[in-house]
C-alpha positions as CSV (number, residue, x, y, z in Angstrom):
1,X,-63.6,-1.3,12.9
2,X,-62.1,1.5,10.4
3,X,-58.3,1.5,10.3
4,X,-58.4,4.9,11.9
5,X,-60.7,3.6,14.4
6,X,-58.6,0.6,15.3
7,X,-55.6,2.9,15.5
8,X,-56.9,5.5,17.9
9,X,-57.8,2.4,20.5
10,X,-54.6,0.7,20.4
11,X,-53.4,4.9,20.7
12,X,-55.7,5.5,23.7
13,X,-55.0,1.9,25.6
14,X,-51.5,2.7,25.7
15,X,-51.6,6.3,26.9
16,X,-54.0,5.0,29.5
17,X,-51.4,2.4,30.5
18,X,-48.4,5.1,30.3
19,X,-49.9,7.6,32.5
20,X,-50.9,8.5,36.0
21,X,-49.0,7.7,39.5
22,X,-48.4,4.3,38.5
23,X,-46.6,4.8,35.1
24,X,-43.9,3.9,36.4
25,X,-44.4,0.0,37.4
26,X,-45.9,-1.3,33.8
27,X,-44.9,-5.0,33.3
28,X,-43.7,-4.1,29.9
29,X,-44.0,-8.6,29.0
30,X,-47.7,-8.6,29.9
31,X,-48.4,-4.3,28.6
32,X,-47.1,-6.2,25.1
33,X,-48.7,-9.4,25.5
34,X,-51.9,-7.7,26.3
35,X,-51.7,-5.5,23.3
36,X,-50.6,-8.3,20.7
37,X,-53.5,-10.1,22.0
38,X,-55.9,-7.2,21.4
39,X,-55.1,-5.7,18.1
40,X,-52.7,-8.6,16.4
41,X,-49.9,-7.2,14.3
42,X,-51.1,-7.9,11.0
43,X,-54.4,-5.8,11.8
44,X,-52.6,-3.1,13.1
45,X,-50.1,-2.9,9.8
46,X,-53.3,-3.0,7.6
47,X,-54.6,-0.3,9.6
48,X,-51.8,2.2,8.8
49,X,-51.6,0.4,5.2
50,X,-54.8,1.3,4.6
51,X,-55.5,5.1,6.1
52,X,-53.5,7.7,3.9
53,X,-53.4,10.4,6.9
54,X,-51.8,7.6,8.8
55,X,-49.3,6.5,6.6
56,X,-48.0,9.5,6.5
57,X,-47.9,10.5,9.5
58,X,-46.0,6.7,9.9
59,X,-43.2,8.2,7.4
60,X,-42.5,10.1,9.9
61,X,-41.5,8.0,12.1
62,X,-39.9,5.2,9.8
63,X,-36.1,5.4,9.2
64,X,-32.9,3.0,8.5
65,X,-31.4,2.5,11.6
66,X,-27.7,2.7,11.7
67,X,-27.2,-0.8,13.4
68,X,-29.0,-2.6,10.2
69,X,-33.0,-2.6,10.7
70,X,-35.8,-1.1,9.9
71,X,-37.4,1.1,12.6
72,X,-41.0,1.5,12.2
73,X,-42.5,3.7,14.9
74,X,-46.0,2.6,15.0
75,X,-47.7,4.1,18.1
76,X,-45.1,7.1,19.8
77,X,-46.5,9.6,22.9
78,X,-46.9,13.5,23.1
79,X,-44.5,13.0,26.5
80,X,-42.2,10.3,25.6
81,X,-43.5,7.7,27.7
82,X,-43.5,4.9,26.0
83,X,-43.0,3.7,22.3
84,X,-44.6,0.7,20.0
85,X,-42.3,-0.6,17.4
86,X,-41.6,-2.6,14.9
87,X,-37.8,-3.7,14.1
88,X,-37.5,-5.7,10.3
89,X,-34.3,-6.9,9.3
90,X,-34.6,-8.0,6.1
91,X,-31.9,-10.4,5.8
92,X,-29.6,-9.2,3.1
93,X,-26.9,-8.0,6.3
94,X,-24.2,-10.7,5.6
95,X,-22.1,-11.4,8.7
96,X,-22.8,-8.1,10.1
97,X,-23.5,-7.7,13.7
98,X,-24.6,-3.9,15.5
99,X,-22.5,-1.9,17.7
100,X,-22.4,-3.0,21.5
101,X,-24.8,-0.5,23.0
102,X,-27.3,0.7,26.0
103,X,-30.6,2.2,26.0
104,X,-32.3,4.6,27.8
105,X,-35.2,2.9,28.6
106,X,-36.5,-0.5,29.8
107,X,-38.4,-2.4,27.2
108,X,-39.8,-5.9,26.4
109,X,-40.2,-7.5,23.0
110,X,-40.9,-10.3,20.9
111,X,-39.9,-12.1,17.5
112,X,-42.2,-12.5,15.1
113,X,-40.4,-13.6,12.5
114,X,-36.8,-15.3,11.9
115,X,-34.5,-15.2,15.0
116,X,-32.2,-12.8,16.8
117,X,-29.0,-13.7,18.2
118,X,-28.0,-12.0,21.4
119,X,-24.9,-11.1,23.2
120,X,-24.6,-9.3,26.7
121,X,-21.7,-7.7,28.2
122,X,-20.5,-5.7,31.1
123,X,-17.6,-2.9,31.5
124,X,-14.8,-4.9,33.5
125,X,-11.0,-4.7,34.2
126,X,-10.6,-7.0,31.6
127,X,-11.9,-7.8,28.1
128,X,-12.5,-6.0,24.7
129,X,-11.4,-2.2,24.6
130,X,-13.8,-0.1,23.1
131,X,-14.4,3.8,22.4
132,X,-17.6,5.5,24.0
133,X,-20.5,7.5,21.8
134,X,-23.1,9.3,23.4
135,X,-26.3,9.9,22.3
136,X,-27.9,12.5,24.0
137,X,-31.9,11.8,22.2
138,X,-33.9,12.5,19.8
139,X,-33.8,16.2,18.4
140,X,-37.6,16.6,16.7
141,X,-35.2,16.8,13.3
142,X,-33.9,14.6,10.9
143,X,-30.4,14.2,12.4
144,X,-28.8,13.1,15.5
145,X,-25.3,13.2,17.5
146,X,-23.0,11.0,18.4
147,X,-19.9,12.7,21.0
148,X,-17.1,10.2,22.1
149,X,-15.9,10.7,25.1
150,X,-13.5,8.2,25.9
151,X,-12.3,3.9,26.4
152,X,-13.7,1.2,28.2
153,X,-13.4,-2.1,28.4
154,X,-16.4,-4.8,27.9
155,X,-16.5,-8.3,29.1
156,X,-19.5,-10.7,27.4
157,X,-21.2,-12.5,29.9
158,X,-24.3,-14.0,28.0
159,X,-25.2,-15.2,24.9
160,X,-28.3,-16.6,23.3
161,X,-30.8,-16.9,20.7
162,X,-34.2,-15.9,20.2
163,X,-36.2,-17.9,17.9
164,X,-39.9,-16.5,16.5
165,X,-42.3,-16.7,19.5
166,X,-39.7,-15.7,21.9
167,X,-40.7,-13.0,24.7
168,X,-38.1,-10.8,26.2
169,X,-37.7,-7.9,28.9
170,X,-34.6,-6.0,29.4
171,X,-33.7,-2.9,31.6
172,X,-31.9,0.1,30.6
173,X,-28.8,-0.6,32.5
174,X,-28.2,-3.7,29.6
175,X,-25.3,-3.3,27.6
176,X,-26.3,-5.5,24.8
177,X,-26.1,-6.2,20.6
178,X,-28.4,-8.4,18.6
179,X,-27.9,-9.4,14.6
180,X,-30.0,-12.3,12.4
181,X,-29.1,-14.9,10.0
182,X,-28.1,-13.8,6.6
183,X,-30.9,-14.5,4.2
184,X,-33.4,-14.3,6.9
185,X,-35.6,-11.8,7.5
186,X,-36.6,-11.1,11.3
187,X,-39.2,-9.1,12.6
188,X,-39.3,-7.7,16.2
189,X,-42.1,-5.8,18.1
190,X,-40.9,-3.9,20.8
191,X,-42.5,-1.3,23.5
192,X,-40.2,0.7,25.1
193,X,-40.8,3.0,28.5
194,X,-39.4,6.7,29.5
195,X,-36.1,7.3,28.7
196,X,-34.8,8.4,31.9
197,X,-31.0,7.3,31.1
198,X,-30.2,9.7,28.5
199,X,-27.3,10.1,27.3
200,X,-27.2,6.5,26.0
201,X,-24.3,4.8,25.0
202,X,-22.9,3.3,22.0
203,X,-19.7,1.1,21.9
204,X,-16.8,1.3,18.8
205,X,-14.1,-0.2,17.7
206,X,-11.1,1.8,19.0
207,X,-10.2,4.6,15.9
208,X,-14.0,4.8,15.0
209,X,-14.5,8.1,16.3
210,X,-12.6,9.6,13.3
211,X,-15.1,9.1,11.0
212,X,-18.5,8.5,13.3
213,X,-18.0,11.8,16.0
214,X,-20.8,14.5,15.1
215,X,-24.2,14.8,13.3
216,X,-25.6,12.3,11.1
217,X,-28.7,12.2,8.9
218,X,-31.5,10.3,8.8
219,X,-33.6,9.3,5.9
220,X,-37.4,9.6,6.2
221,X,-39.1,6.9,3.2
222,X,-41.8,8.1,0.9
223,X,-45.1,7.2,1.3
224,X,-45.4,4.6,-1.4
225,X,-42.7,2.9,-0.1
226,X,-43.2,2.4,3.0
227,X,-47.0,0.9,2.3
228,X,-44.9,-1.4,0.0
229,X,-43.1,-2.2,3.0
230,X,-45.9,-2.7,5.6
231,X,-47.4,-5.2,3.6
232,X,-44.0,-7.3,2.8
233,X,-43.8,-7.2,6.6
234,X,-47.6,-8.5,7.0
235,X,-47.0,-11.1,4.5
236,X,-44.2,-12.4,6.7
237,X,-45.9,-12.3,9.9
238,X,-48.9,-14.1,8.3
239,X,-46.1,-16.8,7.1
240,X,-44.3,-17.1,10.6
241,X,-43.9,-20.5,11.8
242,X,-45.3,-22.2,14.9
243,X,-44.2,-20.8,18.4
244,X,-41.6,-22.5,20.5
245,X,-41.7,-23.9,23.7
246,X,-39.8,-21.8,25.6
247,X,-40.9,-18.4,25.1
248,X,-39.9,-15.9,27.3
249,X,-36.8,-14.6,28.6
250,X,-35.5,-12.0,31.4
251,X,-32.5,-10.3,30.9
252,X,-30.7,-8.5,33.5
């Protein structure tokens, strides 16, 4: 199968899955399983690797994320149902852990490489204060928003960690941060749903808004990067160790 071949399958299955009356009860776990299992992630890297129109149409979609990863938009749809990712931290982050935030979707995803720490939290009478940042989505454009538009207070409830192999689902109502072992690089595949829970939230350290409030820029990469990239990222992959056990988590 060509790379663009294999890439307008994987394109079609998930539109199929994402669409009609009954888009709206996917089992994200198994919709992820089932793909992994169908077009493994080193095939589909080599794929966009490998076909020029795709690659750049992949650079698109490729930015640093503000929380300390590498967001690789693999497979996105016309209507914003659902999104294929890949998340690579490449371990050069120190002690640094992301913001305490929401999404607006429900999604499921899995290590692939490293591990991914995890901490849950709920807004309660008592706990941490922190200052609220909206995000009100994605504007077609190279920047994005944040407006803060007030306090709250969060309470951790859970907290775990993910090792390669692990499977996890979590709904949109989480309010959640992740980080990775310095040193180690850790790779994440995530498929996300609809984001019907817009604006989403992000959580700061009381002061922050004087220097985060407003519009930020994101930075596309160039073409010859990000192939350089992709294939640092299938080299991993193809060196991940063995799975765990216990592989599969539900987070409420």
């Amino acid at each position: 199968m060509t790379p663009s071949h294999l890439i307008q399958d994987a394109s079609q299955w998930l539109d199929e899955r994402f669409s009609g009356p009954r888009m709206g009860e996917v089992d994200f776990k198994e919709a992820l399983a089932t793909f992994e299992a169908r077009w493994p992630v080193h095939d589909v890297i080599d794929a966009f690797a490998n076909d020029f129109e795709q690659l750049n149409g992949l650079a698109t979609r490729t930015y640093r994320h503000r929380n300390g990863f590498d967001r690789f938009e693999l497979f996105p749809s016309i209507n914003a149902a659902y999104g294929l990712r890949l998340h690579v931290w490449w371990g050069n982050n120190g002690e640094y852990r992301e913001n305490v935030h929401g999404h607006p979707w429900d999604f499921a995803s899995k290590v692939l490489v490293g591990q991914l720490h995890f901490e849950q939290f709920i807004e309660a009478e008592w706990g941490e204060v922190f200052e609220i940042a909206e995000y009100a989505g994605p504007n077609g454009n190279q920047t994005y928003k944040l407006n803060f538009t007030g306090n709250t207070t969060l309470y951790r409830i859970f907290r775990s960690s993910h090792l390669a192999g692990t499977n996890y689902y979590a709904g949109h109502e989480l309010i959640h941060r992740v980080w990775t072992d310095p040193g180690q690089p850790t790779i994440t595949l995530m498929l996300r749903g609809e984001g019907h829970a817009y604006p989403a939230r992000v959580f700061f350290e009381p002061g922050s808004h004087r220097y985060i409030e407003g519009e930020h820029r994101r930075e596309w990469p160039k073409v010859e990067a990000l192939r350089a990239k992709l294939l640092q990222i299938r080299s991993l992959i193809n060196d991940r160790p063995p799975k765990p056990d216990c592989t599969e988590t539900v987070i409420a």
